[in-house]
ZAMARGU-4260 file (C-alpha; in steps of 0.2 Angstrom, whole numbers, plus 5000, padded with zeros to 4 digits):
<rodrens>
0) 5067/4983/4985 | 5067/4999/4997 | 5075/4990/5015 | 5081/4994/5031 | 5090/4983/5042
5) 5087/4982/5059 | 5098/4976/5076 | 5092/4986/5092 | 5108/5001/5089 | 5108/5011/5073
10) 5089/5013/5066 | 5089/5032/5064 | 5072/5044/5063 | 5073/5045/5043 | 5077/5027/5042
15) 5057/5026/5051 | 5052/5040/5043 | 5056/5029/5027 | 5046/5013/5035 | 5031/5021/5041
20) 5027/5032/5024 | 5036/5029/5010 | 5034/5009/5010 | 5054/5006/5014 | 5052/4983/5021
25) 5060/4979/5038 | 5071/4965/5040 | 5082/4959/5054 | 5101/4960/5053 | 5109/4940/5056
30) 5116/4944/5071 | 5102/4951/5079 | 5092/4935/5076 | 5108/4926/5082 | 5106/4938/5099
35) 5088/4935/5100 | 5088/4916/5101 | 5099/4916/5113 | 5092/4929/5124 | 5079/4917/5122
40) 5088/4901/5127 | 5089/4912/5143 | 5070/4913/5148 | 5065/4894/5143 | 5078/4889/5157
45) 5070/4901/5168 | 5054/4893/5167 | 5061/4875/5167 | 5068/4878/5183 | 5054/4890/5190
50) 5065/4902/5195 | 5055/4915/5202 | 5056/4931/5188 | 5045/4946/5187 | 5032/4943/5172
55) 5039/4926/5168 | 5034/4915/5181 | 5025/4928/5194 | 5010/4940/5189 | 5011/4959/5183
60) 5010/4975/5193 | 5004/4973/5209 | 5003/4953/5207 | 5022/4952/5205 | 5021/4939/5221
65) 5010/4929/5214 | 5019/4913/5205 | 5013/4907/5190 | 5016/4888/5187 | 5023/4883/5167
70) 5007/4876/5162 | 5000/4893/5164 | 5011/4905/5156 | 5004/4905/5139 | 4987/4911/5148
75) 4997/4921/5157 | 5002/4931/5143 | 4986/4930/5135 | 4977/4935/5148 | 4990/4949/5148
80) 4987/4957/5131 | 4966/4955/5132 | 4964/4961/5153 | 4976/4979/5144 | 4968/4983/5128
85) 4957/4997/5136 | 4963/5011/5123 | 4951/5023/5121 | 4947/5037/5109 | 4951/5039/5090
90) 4963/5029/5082 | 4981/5033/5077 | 4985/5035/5059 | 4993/5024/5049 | 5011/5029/5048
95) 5009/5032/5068 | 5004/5014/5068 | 5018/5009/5058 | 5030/5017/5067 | 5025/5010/5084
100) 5028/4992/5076 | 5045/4997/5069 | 5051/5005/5085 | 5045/4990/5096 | 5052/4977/5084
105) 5068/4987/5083 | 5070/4988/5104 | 5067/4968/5104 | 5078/4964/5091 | 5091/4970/5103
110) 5093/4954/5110 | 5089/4958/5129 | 5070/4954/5129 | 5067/4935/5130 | 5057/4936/5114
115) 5056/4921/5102 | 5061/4924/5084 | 5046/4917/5078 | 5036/4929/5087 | 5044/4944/5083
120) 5048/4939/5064 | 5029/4941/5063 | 5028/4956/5069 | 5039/4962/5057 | 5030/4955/5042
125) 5014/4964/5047 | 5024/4978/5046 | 5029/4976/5027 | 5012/4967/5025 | 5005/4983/5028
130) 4996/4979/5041 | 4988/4991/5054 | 4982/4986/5071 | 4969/4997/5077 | 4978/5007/5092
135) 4969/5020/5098 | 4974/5034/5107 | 4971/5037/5122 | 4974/5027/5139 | 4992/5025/5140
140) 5000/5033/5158 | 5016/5033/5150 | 5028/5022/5164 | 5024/5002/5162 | 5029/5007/5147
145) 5014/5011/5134 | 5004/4996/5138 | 4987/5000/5133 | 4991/5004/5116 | 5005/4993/5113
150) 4991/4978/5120 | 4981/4984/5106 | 4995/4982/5092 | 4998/4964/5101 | 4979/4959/5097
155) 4981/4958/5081 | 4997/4948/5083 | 4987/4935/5091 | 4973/4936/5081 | 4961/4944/5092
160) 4955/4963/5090 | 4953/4974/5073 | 4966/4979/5059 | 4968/4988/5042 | 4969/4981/5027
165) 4971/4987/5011 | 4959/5002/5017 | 4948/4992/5025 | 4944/4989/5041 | 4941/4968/5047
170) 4944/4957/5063 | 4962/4954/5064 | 4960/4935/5062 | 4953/4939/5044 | 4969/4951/5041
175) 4981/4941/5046 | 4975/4925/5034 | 4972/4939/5019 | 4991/4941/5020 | 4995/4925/5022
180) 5001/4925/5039 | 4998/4917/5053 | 4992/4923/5071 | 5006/4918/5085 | 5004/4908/5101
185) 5012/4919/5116 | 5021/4910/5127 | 5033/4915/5144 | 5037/4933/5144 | 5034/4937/5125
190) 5017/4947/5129 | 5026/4957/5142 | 5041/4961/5133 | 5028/4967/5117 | 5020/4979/5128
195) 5031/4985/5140 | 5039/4999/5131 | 5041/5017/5126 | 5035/5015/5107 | 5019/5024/5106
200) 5023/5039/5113 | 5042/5038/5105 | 5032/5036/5087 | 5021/5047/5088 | 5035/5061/5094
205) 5047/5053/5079 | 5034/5058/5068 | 5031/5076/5075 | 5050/5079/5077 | 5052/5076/5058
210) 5039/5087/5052 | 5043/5100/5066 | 5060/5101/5058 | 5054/5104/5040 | 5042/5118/5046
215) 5055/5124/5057 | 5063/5129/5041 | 5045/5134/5033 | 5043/5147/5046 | 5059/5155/5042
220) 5051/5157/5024 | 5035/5165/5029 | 5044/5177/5039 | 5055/5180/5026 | 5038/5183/5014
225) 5031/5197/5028 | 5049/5204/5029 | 5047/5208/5009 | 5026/5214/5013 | 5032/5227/5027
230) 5049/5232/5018 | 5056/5226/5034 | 5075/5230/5040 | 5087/5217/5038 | 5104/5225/5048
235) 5094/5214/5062 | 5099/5198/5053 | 5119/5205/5052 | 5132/5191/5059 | 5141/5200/5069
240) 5125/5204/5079 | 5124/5184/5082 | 5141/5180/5085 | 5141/5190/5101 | 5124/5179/5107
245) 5133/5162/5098 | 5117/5152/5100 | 5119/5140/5085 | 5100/5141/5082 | 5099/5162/5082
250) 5116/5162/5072 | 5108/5147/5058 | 5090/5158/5058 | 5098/5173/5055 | 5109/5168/5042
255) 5094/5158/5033 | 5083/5176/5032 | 5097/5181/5024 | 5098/5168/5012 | 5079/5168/5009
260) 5079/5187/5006 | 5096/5186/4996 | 5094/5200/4982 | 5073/5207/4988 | 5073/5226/4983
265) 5060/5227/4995 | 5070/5225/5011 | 5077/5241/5019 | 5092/5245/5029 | 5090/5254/5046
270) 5085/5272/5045 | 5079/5272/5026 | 5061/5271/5035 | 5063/5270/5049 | 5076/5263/5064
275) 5069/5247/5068 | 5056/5237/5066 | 5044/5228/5081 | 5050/5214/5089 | 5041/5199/5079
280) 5052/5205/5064 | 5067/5211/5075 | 5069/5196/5084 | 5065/5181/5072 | 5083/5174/5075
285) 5079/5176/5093 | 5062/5169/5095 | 5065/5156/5079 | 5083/5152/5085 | 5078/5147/5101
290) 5065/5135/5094 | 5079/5127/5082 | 5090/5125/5097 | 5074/5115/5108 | 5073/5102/5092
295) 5091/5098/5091 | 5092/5094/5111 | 5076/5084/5108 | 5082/5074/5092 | 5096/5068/5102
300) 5085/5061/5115 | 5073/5054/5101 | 5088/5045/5092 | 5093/5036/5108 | 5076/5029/5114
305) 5073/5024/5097 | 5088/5011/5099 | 5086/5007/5119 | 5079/4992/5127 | 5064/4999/5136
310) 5054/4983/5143 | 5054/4975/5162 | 5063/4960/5167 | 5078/4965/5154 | 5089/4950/5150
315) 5107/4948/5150 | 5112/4931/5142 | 5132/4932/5145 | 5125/4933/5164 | 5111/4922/5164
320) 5102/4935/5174 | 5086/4943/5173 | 5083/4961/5180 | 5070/4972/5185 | 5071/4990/5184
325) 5062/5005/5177 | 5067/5008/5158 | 5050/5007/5153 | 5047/5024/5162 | 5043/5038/5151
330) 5049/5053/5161 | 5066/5055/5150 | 5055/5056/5134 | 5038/5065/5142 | 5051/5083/5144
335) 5058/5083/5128 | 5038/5080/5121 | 5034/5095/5130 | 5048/5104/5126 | 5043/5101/5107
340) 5026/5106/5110 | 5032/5123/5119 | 5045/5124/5104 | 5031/5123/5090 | 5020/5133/5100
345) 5033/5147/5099 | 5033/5149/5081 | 5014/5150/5078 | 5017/5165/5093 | 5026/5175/5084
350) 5020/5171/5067 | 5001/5176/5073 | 5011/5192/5077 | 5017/5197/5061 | 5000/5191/5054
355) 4992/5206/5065 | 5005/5220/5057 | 5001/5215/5040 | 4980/5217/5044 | 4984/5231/5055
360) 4984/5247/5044 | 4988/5256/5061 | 5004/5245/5059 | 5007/5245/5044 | 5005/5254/5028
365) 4993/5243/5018 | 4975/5240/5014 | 4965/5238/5030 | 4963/5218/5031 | 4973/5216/5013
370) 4957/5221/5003 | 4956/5237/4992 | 4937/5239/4994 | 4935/5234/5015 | 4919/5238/5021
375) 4908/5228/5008 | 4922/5212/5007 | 4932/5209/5025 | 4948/5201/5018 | 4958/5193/5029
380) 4949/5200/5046 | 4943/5182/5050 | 4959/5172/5045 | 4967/5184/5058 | 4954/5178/5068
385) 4956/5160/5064 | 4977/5161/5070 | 4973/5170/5085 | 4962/5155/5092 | 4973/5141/5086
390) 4987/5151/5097 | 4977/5152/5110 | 4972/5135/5107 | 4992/5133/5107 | 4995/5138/5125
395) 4983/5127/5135 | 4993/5113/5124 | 5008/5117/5130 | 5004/5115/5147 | 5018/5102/5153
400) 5009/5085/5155 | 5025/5080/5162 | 5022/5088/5177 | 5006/5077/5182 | 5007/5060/5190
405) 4994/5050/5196 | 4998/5031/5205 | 4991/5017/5199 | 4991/4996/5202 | 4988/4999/5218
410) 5000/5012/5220 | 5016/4998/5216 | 5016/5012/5201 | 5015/5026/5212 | 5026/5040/5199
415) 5020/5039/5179 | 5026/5050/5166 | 5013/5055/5155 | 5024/5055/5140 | 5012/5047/5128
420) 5000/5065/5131 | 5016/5076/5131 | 5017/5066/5113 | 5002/5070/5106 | 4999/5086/5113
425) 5015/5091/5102 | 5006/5081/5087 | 4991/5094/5089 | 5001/5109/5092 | 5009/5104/5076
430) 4994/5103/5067 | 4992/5121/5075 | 5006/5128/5071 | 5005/5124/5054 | 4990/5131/5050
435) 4995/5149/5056 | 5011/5148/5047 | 5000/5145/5031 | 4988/5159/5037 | 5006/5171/5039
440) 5011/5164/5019 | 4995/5167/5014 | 4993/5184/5021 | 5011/5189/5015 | 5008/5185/4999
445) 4992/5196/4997 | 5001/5211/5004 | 5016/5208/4992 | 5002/5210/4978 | 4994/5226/4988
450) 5012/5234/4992 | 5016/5231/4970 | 5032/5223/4977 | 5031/5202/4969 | 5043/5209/4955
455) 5057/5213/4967 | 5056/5198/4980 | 5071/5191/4985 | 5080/5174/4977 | 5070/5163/4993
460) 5055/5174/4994 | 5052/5174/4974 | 5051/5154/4974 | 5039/5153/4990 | 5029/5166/4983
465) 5026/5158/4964 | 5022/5143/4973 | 5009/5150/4980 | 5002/5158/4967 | 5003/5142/4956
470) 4990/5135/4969 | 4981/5150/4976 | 4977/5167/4967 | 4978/5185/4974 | 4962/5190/4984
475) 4952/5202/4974 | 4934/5202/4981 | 4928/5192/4996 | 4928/5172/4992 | 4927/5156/5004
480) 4943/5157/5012 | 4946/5140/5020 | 4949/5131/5003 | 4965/5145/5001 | 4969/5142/5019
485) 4967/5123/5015 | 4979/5125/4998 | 4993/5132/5008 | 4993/5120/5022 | 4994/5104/5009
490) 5010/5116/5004 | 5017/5116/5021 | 5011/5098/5026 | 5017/5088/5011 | 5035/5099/5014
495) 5032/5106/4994 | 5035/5122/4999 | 5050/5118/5011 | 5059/5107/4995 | 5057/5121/4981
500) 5065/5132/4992 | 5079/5122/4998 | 5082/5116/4982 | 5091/5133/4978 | 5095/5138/4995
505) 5103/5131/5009 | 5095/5133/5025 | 5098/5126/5043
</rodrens>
């Protein structure tokens, strides 16, 4: 069986990638459980002695001077999880969900929450139950840590709220018994350090990153395929150019059109046609470099929030001391998040570009639209149409929603991040992004047929283009062109595309 082992420090973003959609089972390390029970040890004595500790023995937020006596702190936390389910809006996917679970059973099994085993042993056999709490996706501020959502993947936990279940949709209650386990009791501190975390917006931008880095590498091949359409010059793409800017990203994207378009007849040198081409051609190390350089600074700040303690009181059992502070706050995830989205948003800018030069005939020297009889059948007019908007679309999403703060508990929370919105705004810029890049394939591939030049595509560009072809055939007379549109994007989302190409070539 498929597993990986967690313990608070080396869970990687393939390693949840694994988890959340390919069915790899969870399990704790022994000497995190041994860190965990002891952590716990901690918090029992806390409340045995009242001592007076933030979310243990007083209220939340703005009540953190009220004291809670022992016989109310399973209500407490009760209370806690039903009064902060307010999520609104759609729900996330599944492999968001499952995520979200990992991440937060991950940060606990760290040994610095007060947590019992018990508790968070359940958690993690909904995970490899397949279970899915119904989190939707909206409400969270993005400091407390995630609470709104993360409340709603603690509902289930406890019984209360809906689930998935083998595709279907019931109470949690009836899920929970279906796999044969069993809701849990809270007690002190457990619903506190369950919600009070980064995991939603972390898991959704885990999720995004990955994906991002696989198209990151798809874009390079579209351009590649409207380099072949436009005969394109490639002395832009020359090392030594590259070496005297020695960004690692421009230097990697460079070096990959060169690999892609490795041995294409079609390509030109500078001056065979004409001295240089337009800047979305030009440039692609520049622009798509510069994009590869933003997702390497934000997966280092993804692989250490994914193993950090991000929940308020934090333990520390060698001291017998409990601490408040702000690790829950989002702001060090909510830039990189809206970096990514800025990143992504790039690509699809300079991709709609190129899309615009190979329906142009004033920019190029094909078919007006890429159709032979234009006038009675459009072509590609609309899907030019289509990457416009969704670039347009682009740049309101890109808006930094890291930038915004609004107070709230009575202003005791007077600075939030927003990093759960910076997080899905990236998701959607994604989903964007992807969609114009299969727009540029798409278009490219038509004008290779128009231009006569598929025999004499380069080593990259000839595998990208027969996949293509396998799927979707060359435009002839007007059809319905969002089940094309539709054929290529599968290609792009599933990473198809991506692995046949890589398989022969090595791109960064």
């Amino acid at each position: 069986m498929n597993k990986i082992y967690i313990d608070g420090n080396s869970l990687t973003i393939e390693d949840a990638v694994k988890v959340a959609r390919h069915g790899y089972k969870v399990e704790m390390t022994e000497e995190s459980k041994k860190k965990v029970v002891i952590c716990r040890q901690v918090v029992d004595k806390f409340v045995e002695e009242d001592k007076s500790v933030y979310g243990i023995t007083t209220g939340f937020g703005k009540f953190s001077d009220v004291n809670i006596s022992q016989e109310e702190t399973k209500q407490l936390q009760k209370n806690l999880i039903m009064s902060h389910a307010c999520g609104v809006g759609n729900y996330f996917e599944d492999d968001i969900v499952k995520t979200i679970m990992l991440l937060r059973a991950n940060a606990l099994s760290k040994g610095n929450s007060g947590i019992r085993l018990e508790t968070l042993e359940t958690l993690i056999e909904m995970i490899n139950a397949d279970i899915y709490p119904r989190i939707p996706e909206k409400g969270s501020l993005g400091a407390s840590g995630d609470l709104a959502p993360l409340a709603h993947m603690v509902l289930t936990l406890i019984g209360l709220g809906e689930a998935k279940y083998k595709n279907e949709i019931m109470d949690s209650k009836t899920a929970m018994e279906k796999a044969g386990l069993t809701p849990i009791e809270l007690t002190s501190k457990e619903g506190l350090a369950l919600i009070n975390g980064t995991q939603v917006m972390t898991a959704v931008g885990v999720l995004t990153y990955y994906d991002a880095q696989m198209l990151s590498q798809v874009a390079d091949i579209s351009a590649a395929l409207t380099m072949e359409a436009l005969s394109g010059i490639t002395d832009a793409f020359d090392e030594r150019v590259h070496l005297l800017r020695p960004h690692k990203g421009q230097i990697d994207a460079a070096a990959n059109m060169l690999k892609i378009l490795e041995g294409s007849k079609n390509t030109t040198r500078q001056g065979e046609i004409r001295v240089q081409d337009a800047y979305s051609l030009r440039c692609i190390p520049q622009i798509h470099g510069a994009s590869k350089d933003a997702l390497e600074f934000i997966r280092t700040k993804i692989e250490i929030e994914i193993n950090a303690v991000t929940d308020n009181p934090i333990i520390f059992p060698e001291d017998n001391e409990a601490i408040s502070g702000g690790n829950f706050h989002g702001q060090p995830m909510a830039l990189p998040f809206d970096y990514l989205g800025i990143a992504l948003a790039e690509y699809a800018n300079s991709c709609e570009r190129r899309i615009e030069r190979l329906v142009n005939p004033a920019l190029s020297e094909l078919p007006a639209f890429l159709t032979k009889h234009g006038g009675l059948n459009s072509g590609f007019m609309i899907a030019q149409y289509s990457a416009a908007s969704l670039v347009s679309e682009n740049k309101i999403l890109a808006h930094p929603a890291s930038v915004d703060s609004i107070p709230s508990s009575a202003n005791q929370e007077d600075h939030v991040s927003m990093g759960t919105i910076a997080a899905r705004k990236a998701r959607d810029i994604l989903f964007n992004t992807m969609n114009v890049i299969s727009i540029e394939i798409l278009s490219a591939c038509q004008a290779i047929d128009l231009a006569n030049h598929g025999a004499k595509l380069g080593k990259g560009t000839k595998i990208a283009y027969n996949i293509v072809r396998e799927n979707v055939t060359s435009l002839g007379e007007d059809r319905v062109m969002y089940y094309d549109i539709n054929k290529v994007f599968e290609l792009v989302k599933s990473h198809q595309l991506h692995r046949e190409v890589t398989k022969e070539i090595i791109i960064k």
